[in-house]
N, C-alpha and C positions, 0 to 999 in steps of 0.2 A: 117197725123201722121208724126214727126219729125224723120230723117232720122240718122241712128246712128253716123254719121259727128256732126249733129247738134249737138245731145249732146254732144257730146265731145267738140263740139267748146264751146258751153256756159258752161262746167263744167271747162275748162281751164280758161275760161275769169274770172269767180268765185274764183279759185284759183290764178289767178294774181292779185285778188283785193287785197286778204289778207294773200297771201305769203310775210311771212319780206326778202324773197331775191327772187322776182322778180319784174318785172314792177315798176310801180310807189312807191311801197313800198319801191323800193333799192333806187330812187332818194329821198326818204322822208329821208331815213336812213343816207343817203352821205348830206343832207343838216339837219340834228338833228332833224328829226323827227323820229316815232316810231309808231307803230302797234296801241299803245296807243292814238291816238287823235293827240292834242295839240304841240306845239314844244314846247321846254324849259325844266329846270331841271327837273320839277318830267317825264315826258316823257322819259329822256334819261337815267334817274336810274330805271327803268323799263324796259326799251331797257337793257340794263346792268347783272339786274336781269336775266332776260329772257335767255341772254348769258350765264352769272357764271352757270345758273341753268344745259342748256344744258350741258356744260362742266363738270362739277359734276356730271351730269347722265352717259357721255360720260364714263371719269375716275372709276367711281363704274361698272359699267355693265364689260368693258374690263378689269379692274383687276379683277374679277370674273369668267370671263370667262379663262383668263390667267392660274386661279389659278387650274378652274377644268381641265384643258388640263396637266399642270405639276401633278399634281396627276395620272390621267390615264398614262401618260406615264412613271412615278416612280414604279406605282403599276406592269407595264410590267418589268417595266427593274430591278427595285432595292425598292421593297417593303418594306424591312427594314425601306427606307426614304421617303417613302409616306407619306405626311400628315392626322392625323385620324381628324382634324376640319375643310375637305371642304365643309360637305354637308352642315355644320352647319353654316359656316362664309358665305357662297354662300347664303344660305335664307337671313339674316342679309341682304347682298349687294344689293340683288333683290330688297327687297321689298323697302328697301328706294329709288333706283333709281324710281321706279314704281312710288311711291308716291311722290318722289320729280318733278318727272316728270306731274304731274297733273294740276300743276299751268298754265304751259305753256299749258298746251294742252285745257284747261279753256279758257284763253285768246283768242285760234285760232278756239274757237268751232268746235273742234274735236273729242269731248267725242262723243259713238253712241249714235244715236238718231232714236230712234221711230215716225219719223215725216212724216210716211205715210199720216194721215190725216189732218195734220193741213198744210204740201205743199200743201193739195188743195182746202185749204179757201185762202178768201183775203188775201190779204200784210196788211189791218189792222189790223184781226181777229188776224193773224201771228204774226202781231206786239206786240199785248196784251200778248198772248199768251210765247211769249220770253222776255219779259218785265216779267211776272208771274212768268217763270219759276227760270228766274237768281235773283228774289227776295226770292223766295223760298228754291232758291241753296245758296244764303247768309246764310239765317237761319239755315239750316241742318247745312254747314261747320260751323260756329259760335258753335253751341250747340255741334257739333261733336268733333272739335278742344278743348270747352270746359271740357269736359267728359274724353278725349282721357289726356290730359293734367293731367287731374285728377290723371289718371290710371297711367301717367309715375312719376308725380310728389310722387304716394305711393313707385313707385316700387324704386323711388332712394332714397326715405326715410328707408323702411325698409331693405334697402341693395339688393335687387331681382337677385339671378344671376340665368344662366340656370346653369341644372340640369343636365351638361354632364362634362365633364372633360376643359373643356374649360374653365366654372364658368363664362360666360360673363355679365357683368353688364345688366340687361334687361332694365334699363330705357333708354337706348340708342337704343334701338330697337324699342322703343315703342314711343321714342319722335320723330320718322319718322310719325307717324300719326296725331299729333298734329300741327306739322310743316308743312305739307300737306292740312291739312283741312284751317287753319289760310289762305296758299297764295290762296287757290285755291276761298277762301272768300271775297280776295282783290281782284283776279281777275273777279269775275262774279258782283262785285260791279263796276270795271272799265268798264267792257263791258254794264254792265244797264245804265249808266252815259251816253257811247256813244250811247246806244240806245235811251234814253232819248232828247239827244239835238241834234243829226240828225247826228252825226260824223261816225255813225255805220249803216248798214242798215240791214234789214232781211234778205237779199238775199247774205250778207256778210258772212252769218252762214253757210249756208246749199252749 
């Protein structure tokens, strides 16, 4: 039986393969390459992507979080000047970071996973098997991105606001989910690509 060292040494080594800032991956990145395979332009506006998105998640979570801290401490000191739209602008923030946050986390296969049994078939069974599943994830996010679209595309047609004193336009809440599903679409299509012609391997996943 492997000694809990071990694991730890091969879950680190696993994580240096497909960390974009450690090991080999910082040297791919200082010489324009990217998480993405290949070097050259669509590689490094994808590297790019990946960033802007972070940064965007970064900026939405912390002015949210900003905003709930200044309310609690208005609500102590000078309630008069409390704002009554944090609980409400704080969901808005959430969930789009959440969801914008998907794509990347697509890419790094770090959604959970239930892969108690399929760790312990072959590396080719595994292979099929993550091959299937990110052809499957194409489809969902595609028909999901489609539908979701849908949904935002009525609510800025008919004008849609929330129902609170705020009056905020819903279709902006809602085009977090469309927007979401579409990269996270692109992403499990780039990662089948790399599973497909050997630049990705199974072991890169988990």
């Amino acid at each position: 039986m492997a000694s809990s060292n071990d694991v730890i040494g091969r879950d680190a080594a696993r994580y240096a393969a497909v960390s974009p800032v450690s090991g080999e991956a910082e040297s791919h990145a200082a010489a324009g390459h990217s998480d993405y395979g290949h070097s050259g332009i669509p590689a490094r506006i994808f590297h790019w992507i990946d960033r802007l998105e972070n940064l965007i998640v970064g900026v939405i979570l912390g002015s949210a979080l900003l905003l709930v801290v200044v309310t609690i401490v208005l609500r102590y000191l000078a309630p008069q000047y409390a704002p009554q739209i944090t609980d409400e602008v704080t969901v808005y923030m959430v969930m789009w970071a959440v969801l914008l946050a998907c794509g990347g986390i697509t890419s790094r296969g770090e959604h959970v996973k239930a892969d108690l049994v399929v760790g312990s078939l072959s590396p080719g069974v595994q292979r099929a098997c993550d091959i299937a599943g990110h052809v499957v994830g194409i489809g969902f996010c595609l028909v999901l991105a489609w539908f979701a679209g849908q949904v935002t595309y009525e609510a800025w047609d008919f004008g849609d606001l929330s129902p609170t004193n705020l009056r905020f336009p819903m279709w902006i809440y809602y085009a977090a989910l469309p927007l979401a599903a579409a990269s996270m679409a692109v992403r499990h299509l780039i990662v089948l690509v790399r599973l497909l012609t050997g630049t990705r391997t199974v072991m890169d996943q988990r």
